[in-house]
Backbone as a ProteinNet text record, in pm:
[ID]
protein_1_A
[PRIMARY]
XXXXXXXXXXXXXXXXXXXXXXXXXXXXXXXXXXXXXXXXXXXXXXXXXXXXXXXXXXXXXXXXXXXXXXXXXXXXXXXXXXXXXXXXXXXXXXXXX
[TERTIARY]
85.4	0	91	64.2	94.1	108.3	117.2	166.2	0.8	-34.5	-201.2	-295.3	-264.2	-372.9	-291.9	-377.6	-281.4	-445	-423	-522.7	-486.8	-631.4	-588.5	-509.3	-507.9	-447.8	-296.7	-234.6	-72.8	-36.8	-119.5	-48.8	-19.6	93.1	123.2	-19.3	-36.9	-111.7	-23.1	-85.2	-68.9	-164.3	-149.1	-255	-224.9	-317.6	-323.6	-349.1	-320.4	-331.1	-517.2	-592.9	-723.8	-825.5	-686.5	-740.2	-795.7	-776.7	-820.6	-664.9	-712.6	-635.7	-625.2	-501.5	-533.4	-448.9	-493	-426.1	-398.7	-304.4	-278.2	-239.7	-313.3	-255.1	-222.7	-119.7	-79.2	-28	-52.3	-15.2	70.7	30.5	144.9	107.9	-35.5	-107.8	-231.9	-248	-337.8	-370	-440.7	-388.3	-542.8	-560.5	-743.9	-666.8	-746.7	-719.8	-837.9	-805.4	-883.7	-851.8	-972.7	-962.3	-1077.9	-1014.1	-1124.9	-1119.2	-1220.1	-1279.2	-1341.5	-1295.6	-1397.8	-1477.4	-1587.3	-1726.2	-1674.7	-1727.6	-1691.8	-1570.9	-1489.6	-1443.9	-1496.6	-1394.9	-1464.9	-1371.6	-1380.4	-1299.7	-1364.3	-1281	-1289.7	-1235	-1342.5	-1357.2	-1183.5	-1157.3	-1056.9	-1069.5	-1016.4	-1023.1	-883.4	-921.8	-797	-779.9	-637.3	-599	-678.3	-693.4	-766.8	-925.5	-976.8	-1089.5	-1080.5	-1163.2	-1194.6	-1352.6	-1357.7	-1443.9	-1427.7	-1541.5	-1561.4	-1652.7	-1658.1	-1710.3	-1763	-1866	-1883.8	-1926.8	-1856.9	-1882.5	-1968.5	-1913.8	-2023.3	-1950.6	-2098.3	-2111.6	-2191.4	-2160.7	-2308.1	-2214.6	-2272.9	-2217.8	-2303.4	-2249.2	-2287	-2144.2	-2205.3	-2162.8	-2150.3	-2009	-2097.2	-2017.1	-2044.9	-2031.6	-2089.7	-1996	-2079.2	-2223	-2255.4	-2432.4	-2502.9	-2453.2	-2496.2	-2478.1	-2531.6	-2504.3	-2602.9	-2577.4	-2631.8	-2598.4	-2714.4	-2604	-2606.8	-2512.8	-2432.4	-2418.5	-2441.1	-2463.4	-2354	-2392.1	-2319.8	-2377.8	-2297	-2374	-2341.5	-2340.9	-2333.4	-2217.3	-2200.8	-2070	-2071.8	-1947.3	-1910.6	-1859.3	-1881.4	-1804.1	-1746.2	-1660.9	-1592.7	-1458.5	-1546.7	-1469.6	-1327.6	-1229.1	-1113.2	-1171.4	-1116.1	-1097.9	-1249.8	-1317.6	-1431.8	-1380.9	-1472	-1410.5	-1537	-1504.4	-1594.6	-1502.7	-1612.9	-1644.2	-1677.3	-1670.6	-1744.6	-1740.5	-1874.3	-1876.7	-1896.9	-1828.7	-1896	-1925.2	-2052.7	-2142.2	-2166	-2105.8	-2059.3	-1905	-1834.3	-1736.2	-1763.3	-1663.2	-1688	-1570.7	-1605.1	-1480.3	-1505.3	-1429.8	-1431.4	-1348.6	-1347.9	-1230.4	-1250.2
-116.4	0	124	225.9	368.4	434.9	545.9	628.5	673	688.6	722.6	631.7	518.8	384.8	271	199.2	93.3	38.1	-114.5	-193.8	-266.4	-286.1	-317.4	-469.2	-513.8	-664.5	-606.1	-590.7	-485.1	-427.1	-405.2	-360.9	-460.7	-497.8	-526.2	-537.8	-676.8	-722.9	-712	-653.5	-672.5	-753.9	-869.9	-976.2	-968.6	-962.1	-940	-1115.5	-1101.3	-1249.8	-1321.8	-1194.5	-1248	-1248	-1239.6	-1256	-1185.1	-1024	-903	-858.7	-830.9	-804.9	-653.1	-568	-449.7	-390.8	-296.7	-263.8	-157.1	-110.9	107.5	147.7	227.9	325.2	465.6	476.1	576.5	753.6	854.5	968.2	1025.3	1197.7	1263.1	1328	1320.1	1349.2	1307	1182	1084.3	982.7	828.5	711.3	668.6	568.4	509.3	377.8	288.7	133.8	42.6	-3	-157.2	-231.5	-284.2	-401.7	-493.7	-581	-745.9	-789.2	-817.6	-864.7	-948.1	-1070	-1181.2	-1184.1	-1247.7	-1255.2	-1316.5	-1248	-1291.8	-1233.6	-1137.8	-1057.9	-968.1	-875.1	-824	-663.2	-618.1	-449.2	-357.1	-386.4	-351.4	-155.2	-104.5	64.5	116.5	219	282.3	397.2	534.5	635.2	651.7	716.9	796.1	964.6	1018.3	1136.8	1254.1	1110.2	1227.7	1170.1	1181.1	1245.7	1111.1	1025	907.8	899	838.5	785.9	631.2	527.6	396	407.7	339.6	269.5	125.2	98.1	-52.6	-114.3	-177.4	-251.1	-382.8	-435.9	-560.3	-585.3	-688.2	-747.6	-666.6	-693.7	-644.2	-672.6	-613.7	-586	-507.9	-460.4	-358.1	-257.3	-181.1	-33.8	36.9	41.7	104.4	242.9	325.7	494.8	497	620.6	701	750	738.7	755.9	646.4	496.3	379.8	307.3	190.9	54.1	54.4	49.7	43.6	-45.5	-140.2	-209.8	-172	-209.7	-132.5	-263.2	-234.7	-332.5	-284.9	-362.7	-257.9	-149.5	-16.1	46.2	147.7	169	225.5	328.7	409.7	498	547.5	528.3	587.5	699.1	792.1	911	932.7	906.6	979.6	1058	1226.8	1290.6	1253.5	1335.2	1331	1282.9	1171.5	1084.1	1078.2	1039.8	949.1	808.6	745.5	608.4	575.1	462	350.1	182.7	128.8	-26.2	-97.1	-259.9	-281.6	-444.5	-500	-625.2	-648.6	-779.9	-764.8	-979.8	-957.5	-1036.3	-1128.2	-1061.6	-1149.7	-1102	-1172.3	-1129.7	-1007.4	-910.1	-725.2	-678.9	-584.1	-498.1	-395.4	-339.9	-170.9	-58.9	32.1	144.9	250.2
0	0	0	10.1	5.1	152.8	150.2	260.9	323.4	203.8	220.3	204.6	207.9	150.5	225.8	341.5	375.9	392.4	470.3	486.3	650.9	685.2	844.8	878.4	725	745.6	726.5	694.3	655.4	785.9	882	1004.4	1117	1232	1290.3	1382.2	1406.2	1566	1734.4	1789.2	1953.7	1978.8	2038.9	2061.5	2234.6	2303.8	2485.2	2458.4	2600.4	2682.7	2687.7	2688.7	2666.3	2565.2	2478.1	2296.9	2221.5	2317.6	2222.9	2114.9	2016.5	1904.4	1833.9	1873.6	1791.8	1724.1	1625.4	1519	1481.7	1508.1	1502.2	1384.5	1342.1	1266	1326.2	1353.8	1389.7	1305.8	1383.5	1274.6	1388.9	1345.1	1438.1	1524.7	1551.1	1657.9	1705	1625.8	1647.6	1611	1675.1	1614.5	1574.9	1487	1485.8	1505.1	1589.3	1657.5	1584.3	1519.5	1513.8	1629.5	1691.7	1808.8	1778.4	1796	1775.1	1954.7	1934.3	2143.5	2128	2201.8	2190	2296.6	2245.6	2356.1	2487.4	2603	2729	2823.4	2683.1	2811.9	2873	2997.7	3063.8	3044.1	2979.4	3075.7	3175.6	3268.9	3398.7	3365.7	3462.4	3442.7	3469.5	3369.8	3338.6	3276.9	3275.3	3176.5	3132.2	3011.1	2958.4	2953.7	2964.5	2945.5	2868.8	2733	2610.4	2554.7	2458.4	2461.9	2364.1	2371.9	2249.8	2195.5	2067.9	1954.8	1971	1947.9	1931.9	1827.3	1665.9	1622.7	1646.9	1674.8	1684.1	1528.2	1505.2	1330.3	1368	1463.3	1519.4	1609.2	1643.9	1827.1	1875.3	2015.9	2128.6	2251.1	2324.8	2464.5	2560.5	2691.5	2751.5	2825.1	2819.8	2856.8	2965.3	3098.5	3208	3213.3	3232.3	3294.5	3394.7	3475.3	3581.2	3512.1	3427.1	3418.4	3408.4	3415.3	3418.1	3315.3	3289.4	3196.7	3087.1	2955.7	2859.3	2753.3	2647.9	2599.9	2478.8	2425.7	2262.3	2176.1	2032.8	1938.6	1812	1677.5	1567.4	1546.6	1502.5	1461	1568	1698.1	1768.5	1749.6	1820.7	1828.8	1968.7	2055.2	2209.2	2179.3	2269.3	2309.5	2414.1	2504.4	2606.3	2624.5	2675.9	2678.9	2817.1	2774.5	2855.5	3000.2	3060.7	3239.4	3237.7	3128.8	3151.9	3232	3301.3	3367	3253.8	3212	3143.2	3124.4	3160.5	3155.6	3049.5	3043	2898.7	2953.9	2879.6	2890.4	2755.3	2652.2	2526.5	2588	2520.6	2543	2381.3	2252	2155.2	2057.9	1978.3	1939.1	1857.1	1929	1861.9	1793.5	1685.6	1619.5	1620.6	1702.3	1638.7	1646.2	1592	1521.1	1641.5
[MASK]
+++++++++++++++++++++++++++++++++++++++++++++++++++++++++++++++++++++++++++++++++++++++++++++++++

């Protein structure tokens, strides 16, 4: 591929110990992640520094924030701004950007 055209199979996997899989494209001040999650894990509540976007392409899960638990399918899109704490249960195998 190109400098401007790559494909998410062409990039390097980080594979975690509980079989989530992800895939960076990185720039110079910001990265988009492909992650594959298989059904049944759990992420336990954490925030980050900066301000994130979730595409969900598929799967289903649920969702917890300090405003409570909701569950999320494809199709969906997360928002949390900067030291949101959020949670996640995915409840079937999920991808998203």
């Amino acid at each position: 591929m190109t400098e401007h055209l790559t494909s998410w199979s062409s990039l390097d996997q980080e594979k975690g110990a509980n079989g989530v899989v992800r895939r960076r494209l990185k720039g110079s001040g910001a990265e988009l992640l492909r992650v594959e999650i298989p059904g049944g894990v759990v992420a336990p509540s954490h925030p980050y520094a900066h301000e994130q976007f979730f595409e969900v392409l598929e799967g289903a899960g649920a969702l917890t924030t300090p405003a409570g638990t909701i569950a999320f399918e494809s199709d969906d899109v997360f928002h949390f701004p900067a030291g949101t704490d959020h949670a996640a249960t995915f409840v079937k195998d999920t991808v998203f950007l």
